[in-house]
C-alpha positions as CSV (number, residue, x, y, z in Angstrom):
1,X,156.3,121.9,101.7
2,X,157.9,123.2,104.9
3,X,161.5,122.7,106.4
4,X,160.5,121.9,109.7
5,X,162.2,118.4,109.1
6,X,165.9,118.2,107.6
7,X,165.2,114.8,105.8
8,X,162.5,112.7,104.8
9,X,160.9,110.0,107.1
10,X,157.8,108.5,108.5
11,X,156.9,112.1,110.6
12,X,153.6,111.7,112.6
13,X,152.8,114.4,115.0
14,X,153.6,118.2,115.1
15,X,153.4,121.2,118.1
16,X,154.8,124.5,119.0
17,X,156.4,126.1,121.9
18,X,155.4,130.0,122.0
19,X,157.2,131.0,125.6
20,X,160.6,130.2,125.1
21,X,162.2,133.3,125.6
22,X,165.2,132.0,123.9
23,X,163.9,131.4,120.4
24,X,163.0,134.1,117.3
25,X,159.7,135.4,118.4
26,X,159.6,133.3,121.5
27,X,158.6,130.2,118.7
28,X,160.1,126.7,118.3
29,X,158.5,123.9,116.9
30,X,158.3,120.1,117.3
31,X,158.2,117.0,115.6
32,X,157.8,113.2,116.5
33,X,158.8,110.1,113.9
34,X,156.8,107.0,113.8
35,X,160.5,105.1,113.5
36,X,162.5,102.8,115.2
37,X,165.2,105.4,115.3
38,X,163.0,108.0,114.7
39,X,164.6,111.5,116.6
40,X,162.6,113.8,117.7
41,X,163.4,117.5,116.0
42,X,163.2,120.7,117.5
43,X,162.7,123.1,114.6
44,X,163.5,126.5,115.1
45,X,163.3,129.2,111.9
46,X,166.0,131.9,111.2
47,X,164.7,135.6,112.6
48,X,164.0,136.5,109.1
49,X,161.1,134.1,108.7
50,X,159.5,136.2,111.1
51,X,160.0,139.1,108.2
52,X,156.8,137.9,106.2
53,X,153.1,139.2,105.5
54,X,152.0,135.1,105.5
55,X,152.8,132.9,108.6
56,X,152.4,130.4,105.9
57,X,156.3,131.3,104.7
58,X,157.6,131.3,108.3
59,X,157.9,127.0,108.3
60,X,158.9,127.7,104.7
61,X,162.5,130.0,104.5
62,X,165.6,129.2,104.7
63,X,168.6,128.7,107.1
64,X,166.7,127.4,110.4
65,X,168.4,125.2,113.0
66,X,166.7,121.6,113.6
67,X,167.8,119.6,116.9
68,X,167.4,116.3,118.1
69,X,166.3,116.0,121.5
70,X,168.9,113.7,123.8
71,X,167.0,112.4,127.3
72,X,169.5,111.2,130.2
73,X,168.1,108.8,132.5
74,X,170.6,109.1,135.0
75,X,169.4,112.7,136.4
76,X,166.2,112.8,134.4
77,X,167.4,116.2,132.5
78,X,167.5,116.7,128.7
79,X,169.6,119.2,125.6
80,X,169.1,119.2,122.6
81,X,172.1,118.4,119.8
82,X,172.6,119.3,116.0
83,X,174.1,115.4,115.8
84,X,171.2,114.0,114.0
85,X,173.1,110.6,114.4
86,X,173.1,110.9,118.7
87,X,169.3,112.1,118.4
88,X,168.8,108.7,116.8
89,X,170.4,106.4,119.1
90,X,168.9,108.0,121.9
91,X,165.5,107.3,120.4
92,X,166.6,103.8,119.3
93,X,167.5,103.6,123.3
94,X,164.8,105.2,125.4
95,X,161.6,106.4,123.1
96,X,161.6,104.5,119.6
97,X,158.0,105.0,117.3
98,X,156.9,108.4,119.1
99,X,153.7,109.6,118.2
100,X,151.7,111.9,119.2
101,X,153.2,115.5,121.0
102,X,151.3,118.4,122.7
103,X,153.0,121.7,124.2
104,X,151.0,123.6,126.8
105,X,152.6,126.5,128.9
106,X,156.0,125.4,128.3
107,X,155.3,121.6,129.2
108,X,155.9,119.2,126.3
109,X,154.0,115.8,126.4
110,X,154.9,113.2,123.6
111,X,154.6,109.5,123.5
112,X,156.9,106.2,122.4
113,X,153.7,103.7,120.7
114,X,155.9,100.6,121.5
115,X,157.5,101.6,124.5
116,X,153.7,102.6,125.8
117,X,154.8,105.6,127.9
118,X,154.4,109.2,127.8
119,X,157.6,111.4,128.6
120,X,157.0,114.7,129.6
121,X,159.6,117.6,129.3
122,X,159.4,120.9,131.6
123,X,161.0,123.0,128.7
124,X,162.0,125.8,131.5
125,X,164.0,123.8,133.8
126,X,164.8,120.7,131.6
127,X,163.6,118.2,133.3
128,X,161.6,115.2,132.5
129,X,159.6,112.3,133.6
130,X,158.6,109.1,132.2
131,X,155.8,107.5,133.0
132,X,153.5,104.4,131.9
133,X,150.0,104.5,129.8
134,X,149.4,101.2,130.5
135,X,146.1,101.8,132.8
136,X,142.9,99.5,133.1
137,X,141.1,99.4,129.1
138,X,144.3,101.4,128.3
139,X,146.6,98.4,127.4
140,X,147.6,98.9,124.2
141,X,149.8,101.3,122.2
142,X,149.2,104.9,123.1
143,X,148.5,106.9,119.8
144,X,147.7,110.7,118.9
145,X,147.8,113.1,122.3
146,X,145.9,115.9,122.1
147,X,145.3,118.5,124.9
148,X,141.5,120.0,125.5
149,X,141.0,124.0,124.0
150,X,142.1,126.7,126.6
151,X,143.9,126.1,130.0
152,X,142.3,122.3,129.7
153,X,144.9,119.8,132.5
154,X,143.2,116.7,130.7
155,X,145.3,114.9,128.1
156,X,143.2,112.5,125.5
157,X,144.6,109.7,123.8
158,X,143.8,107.9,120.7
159,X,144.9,104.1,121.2
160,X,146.0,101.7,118.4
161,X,148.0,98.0,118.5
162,X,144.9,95.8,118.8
163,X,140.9,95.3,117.8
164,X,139.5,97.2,120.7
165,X,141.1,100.6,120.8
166,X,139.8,103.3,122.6
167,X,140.0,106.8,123.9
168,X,141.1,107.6,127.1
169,X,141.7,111.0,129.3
170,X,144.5,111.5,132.0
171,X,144.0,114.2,134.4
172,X,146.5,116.3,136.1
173,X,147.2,113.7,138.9
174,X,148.4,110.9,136.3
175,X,144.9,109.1,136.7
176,X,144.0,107.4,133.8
177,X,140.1,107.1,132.7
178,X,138.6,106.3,129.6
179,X,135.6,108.6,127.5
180,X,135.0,106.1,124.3
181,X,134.8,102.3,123.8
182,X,135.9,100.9,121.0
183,X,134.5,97.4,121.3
184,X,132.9,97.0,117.5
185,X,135.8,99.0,115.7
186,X,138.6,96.8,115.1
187,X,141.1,99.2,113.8
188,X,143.0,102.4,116.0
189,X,141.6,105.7,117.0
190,X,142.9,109.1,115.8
191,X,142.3,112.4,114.7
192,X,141.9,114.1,117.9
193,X,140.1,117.1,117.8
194,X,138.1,120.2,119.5
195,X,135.5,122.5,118.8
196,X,137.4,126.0,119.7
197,X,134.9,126.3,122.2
198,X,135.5,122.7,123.7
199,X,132.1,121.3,124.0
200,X,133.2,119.2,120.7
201,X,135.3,116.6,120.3
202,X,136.3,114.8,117.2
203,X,137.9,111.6,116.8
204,X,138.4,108.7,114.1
205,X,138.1,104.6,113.5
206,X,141.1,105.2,110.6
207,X,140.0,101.6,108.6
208,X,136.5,102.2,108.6
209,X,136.7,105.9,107.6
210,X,134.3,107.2,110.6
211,X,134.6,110.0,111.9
212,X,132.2,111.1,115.4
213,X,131.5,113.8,117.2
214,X,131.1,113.2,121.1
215,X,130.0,116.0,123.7
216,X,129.1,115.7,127.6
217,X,125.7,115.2,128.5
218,X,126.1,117.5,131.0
219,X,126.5,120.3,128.6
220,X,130.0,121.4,129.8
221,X,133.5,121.9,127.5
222,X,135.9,118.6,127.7
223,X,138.3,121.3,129.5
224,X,136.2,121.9,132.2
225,X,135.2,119.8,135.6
226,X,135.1,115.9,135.2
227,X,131.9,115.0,137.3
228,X,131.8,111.5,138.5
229,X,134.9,110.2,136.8
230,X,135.3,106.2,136.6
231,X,139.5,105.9,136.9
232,X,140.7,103.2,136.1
233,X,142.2,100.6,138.9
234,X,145.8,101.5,139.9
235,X,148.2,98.0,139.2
């Protein structure tokens, strides 16, 4: 059991933040909440966590700060609040039923299922844009977000909400594409994963119970060049 979350809830995804100069050991860690009100926490552990021969205690002491992330539309910026109360309004308002959340080089990507859109925060300068998945096969409800190993600029996205979900890649230009059809699977995609190399990648039909392994015919890591791409159709 950790204390990353204050109470309990319907928690769904989970990443960290390792550059912010600000926290104990430059470490703060995230949270989304499949809810309709569901906040989205910003965990950070007291400086004695750190103290520990097992990182396995760190998520585990006591007397850490969790915060609730506040977006304002008005000038795009974002803080962060101990009101657990104003966290969950503001998701009520703008990003209800998050899901999955990635953190790479101080960049945090998380998405609202219902609302389909990804939001994503520039931790340094706090900032953020919002912006739609809805994108050619990609019409249903965006799912788990998961980041390719290393330097990768290529989100992937598990898809649920309907009885042909897929999984689909968006590059670092906002151009949407999609790697795996889920025609004969009625049931949502998840489980994102990577080999630590990257030439790996796992992903699963959750009713059925399958889980595949995909790699590029071209024998390169899902990180690396995207040769012949097929976008989808801007709307």
């Amino acid at each position: 059991e950790t204390l990353v979350t204050d109470i309990g809830g319907n928690y769904e995804s989970f990443a960290y933040d390792n550059q912010d100069p600000s926290a104990p050991n430059s470490t703060r860690y995230f949270v989304t909440e499949d809810s309709s009100n569901g906040a989205l926490i910003r965990y950070t552990p007291h400086p004695n966590a750190y103290n520990t021969d097992s990182n396995y205690d760190i998520l585990s002491s006591p007397d850490g700060t969790h915060e609730f992330l506040i977006l304002n539309p008005d000038d795009l910026t974002f803080h962060w609040t101990t009101d657990r109360t104003q966290g969950e309004n503001n998701a009520t308002d703008i990003f209800p039923y998050t899901e999955g959340i990635d953190c790479h080089n101080r960049i945090l990507n998380f998405v609202s299922k219902t609302r389909k859109t990804l939001f994503t925060l520039d931790l340094e300068m706090g900032t953020y844009i919002a912006s739609s998945t809805v994108s050619g096969l990609f019409d249903l409800q965006p799912d788990q977000l998961k980041r390719a190993v290393g330097d990768g600029k290529i989100l992937y996205f598990a898809e649920d909400g309907g009885n042909d979900c897929d999984i689909h890649g968006r590059d670092s230009t906002g151009q949407y594409f999609t790697i795996v059809r889920g025609d004969d699977y009625p049931t949502e995609t998840t489980g994102l994963a990577f080999s630590p190399n990257g030439i790996y990648f796992y992903a699963a039909y959750q009713t059925d119970a399958n889980i595949f392994v995909f790699w590029r015919t071209d024998g390169l890591p899902f990180n690396g060049i995207v040769a012949d791409t097929k976008y989808h159709t801007s709307r």
